[in-house]
N, C-alpha and C positions, 0 to 999 in steps of 0.2 A: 344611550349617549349621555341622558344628564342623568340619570340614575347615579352617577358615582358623582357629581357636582353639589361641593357643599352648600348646605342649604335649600337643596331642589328637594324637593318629596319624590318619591317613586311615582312613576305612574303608572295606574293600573286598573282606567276603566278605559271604556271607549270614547268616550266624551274627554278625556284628559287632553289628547293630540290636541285636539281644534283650542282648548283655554290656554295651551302653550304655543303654541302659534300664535294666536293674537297677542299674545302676552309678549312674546319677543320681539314679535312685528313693532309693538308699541316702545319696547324698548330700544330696538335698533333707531327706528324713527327719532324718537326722543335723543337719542345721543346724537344723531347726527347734527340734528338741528341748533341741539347745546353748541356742538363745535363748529356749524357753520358759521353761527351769531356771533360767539367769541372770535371766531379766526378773523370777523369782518371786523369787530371789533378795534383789533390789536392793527389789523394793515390800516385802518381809515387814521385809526390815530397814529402811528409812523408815516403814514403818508401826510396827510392833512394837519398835521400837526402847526401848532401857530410857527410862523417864522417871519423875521422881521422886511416888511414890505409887501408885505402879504397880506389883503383882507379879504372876509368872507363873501361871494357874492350871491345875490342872489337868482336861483334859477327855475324856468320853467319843469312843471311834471311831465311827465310821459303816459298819454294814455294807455298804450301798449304794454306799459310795464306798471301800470294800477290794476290794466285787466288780470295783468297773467299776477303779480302775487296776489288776486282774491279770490281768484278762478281756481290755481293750484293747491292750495290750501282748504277750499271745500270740496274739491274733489276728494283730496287725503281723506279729509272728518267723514264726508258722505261713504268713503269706503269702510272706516273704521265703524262708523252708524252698521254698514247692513252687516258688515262682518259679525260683530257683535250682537247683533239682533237674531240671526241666524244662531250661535250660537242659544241666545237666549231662550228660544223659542224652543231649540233641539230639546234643551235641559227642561223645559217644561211642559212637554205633549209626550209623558210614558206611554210607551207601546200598550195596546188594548190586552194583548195576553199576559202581562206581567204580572210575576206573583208580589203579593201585596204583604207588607209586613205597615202594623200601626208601630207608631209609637206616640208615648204618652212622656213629656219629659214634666223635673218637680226640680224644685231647688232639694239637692245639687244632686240628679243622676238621671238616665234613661230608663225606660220600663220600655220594653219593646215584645211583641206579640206575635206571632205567625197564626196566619189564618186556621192551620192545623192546630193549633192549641196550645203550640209549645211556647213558653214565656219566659223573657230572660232580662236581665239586669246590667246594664253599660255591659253587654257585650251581643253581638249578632253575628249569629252563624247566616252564612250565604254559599250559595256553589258557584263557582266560573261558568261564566261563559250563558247567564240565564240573566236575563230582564227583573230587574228586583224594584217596587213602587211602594216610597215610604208614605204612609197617609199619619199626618204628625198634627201633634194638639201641645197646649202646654195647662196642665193644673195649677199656675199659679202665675208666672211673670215669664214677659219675653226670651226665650234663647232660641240657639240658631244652630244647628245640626252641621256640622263641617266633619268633611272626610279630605283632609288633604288630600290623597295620594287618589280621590277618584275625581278631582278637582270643583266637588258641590257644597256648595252651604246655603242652607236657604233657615229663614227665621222662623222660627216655630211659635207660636201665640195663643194665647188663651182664648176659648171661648167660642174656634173655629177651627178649620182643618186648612193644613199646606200641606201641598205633595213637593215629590222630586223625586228621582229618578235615575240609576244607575246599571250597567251591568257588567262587573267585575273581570277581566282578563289574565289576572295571575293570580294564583294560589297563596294566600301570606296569613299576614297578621299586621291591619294598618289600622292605626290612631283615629279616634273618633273624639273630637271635641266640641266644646259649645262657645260658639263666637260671637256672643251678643254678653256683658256684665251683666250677671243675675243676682247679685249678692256678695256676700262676704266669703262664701267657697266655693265662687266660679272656677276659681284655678282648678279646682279638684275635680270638678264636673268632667270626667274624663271616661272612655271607653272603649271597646277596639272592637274593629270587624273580623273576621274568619273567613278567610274566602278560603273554599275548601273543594276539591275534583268533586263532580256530581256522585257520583257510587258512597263519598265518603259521606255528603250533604245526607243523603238518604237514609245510610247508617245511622247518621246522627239524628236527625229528624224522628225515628221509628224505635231509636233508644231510649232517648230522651222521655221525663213524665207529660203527661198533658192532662188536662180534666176538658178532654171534648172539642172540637173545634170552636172557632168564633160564632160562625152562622148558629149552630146547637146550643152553647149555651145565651144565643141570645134570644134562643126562639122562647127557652124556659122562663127569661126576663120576661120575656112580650106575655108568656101566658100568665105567671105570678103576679105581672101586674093588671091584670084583667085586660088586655089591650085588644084581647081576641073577641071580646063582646061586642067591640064598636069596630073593628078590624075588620069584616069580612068579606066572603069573596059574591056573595049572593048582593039582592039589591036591599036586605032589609036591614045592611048597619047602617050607621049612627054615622060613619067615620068611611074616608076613599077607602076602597080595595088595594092593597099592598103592593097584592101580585103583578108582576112587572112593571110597575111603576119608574122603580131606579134607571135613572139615565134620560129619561122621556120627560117632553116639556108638560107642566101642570099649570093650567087656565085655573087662576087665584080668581076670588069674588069681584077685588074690585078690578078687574078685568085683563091684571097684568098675566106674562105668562114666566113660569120662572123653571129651569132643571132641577128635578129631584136627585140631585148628587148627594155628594155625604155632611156638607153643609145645609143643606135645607133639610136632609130626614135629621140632625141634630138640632136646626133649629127649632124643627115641628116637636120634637120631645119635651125640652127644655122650654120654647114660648110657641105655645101653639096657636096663639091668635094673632101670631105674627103675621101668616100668609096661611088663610080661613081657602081652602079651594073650593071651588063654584060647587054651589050646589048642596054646602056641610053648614051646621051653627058653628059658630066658636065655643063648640062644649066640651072640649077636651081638657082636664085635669093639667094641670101646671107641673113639672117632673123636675123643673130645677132643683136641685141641693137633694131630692130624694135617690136619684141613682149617681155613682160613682164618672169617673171618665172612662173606667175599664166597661162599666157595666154600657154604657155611651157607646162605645167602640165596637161589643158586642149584637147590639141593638142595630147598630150599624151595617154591620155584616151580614146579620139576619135580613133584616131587609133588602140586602143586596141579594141575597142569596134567592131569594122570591122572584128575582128578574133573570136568574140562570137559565143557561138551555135547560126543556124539560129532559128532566131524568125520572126516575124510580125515586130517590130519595127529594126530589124536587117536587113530585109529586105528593110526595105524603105530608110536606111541611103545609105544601098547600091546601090539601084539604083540615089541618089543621086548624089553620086561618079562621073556616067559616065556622 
């Protein structure tokens, strides 16, 4: 229905419905109230209008009518509150099974990654109709990941990770931009999604080059950099045991307890004596400016990958470890 209405994006995720909804809600509202205010406007002064013999008097309030416009009026906000918060919350708790795509953005462009390996540049291949969960970082200054037509934008920042979360319902080719100023070639900062029928996604996925999935080459990172000396799964490292750790809460020294999600395994890389967990020195080597964001991202993965259901290939990563 607004798909042909100028100025409307397409829509075409599942979350789109519910930000137009409110969106209209607000507008409908909004205009009425414009016209109720004016209409009373224009009658109070034809009516009440000065006339000679006529002066103003003064009159009593009405409790009855102080209650009801404070009462009506926060019921509206209180609805537009949980409406909204609902909303909010949808766009921010990605489904547990979702396939995970990073991205990495730089003045002025996207670098984005599929956990399989394949790696592309302001543009991402997706399939319809599947849960897709962006884990985003920025290498340098604020931008903000906007997909019109799937109605998300969330700010992307240096120096930690935002998600968000989408799953795409028609097949196209929609505009991906960045909506935060980041410089002098913001405008250019541009890129598109591919949503494309599953059979097609997989084609693409398995033609495409890759050097390896995320998890693999981040296990190579972890061994290159010795991590596996102080890493292991027995009780004689230096350093926690890896394995399944991600997701699970970690009892720090001084006694707080924090998630090992993808914000704390990047902080532990990058400052490791930030959150020392019970029990370890704070002797881990400092890795700021020594590894990349991609290699960050990688490292990332790997360790998540440690917390997988056990498989065959889960296995072998793990004995690795020790």
């Amino acid at each position: 229905m607004f798909d042909n209405l100028p100025l409307w994006p397409a829509r075409a995720s599942t979350g789109a419905g519910n930000v137009d909804a409110l969106y209209i809600f607000l507008l409908l509202l909004s205009g009425f109230m414009c016209l109720a205010i004016f209409s009373m406007i224009v009658v109070f002064a034809l009516r009440y209008r000065r006339q000679h013999g006529h002066e103003a008097e003064q009159i009593e309030g009405s409790t009855a009518l102080e209650i009801t416009w404070s009462v009506v009026p926060l019921g509206i906000f209180l609805v537009i509150f949980a409406w909204g918060a609902f909303i909010f919350f949808q766009e921010r708790t990605p489904p547990r099974d979702a396939s995970e795509i990073y991205v990495v953005a730089k003045q002025w462009m996207w670098k984005l990654e599929h956990v399989e390996g394949q790696r592309e540049i302001n543009e991402l291949h997706v399939p319809v109709g599947r849960d897709v969960k962006m884990i985003m970082t920025s290498q340098d200054v604020i931008h903000s990941f906007y997909i019109p037509a799937f109605r998300i934008k969330q700010d992307v920042l240096p120096g930690r990770y935002t998600t968000a979360w989408f799953r795409a319902t028609k097949p196209g080719v929609y505009h991906l931009f960045c909506a935060e100023y980041c410089g002098s070639q913001h405008s250019g900062m541009i890129g598109q999604i591919v949503v494309m029928e599953p059979a097609q996604y997989e084609a693409w996925l398995s033609g495409g080059s890759s050097s390896g999935s995320l998890a693999s080459n981040g296990e190579s990172i972890f061994q290159q950099l010795g991590c596996v000396t102080c890493h292991r799964s027995d009780t004689q490292g230096r350093g926690p045991n890896l394995a399944g750790i991600f997701g699970k809460p970690v009892q720090l020294e001084d006694g707080l307890t924090v998630v090992a999600d993808e914000n704390y395994v990047r902080e532990s890389i990058l400052s490791p004596s930030a959150k020392v967990v019970k029990g370890f020195k704070p002797i881990m080597p400092v890795f700021q400016g020594l590894v990349s964001e991609e290699q960050l991202t990688e490292l990332v993965a790997y360790v998540k990958s440690l917390s997988a259901a056990p498989t065959a290939g889960t296995k072998v990563r793990e004995s690795k470890v020790q």
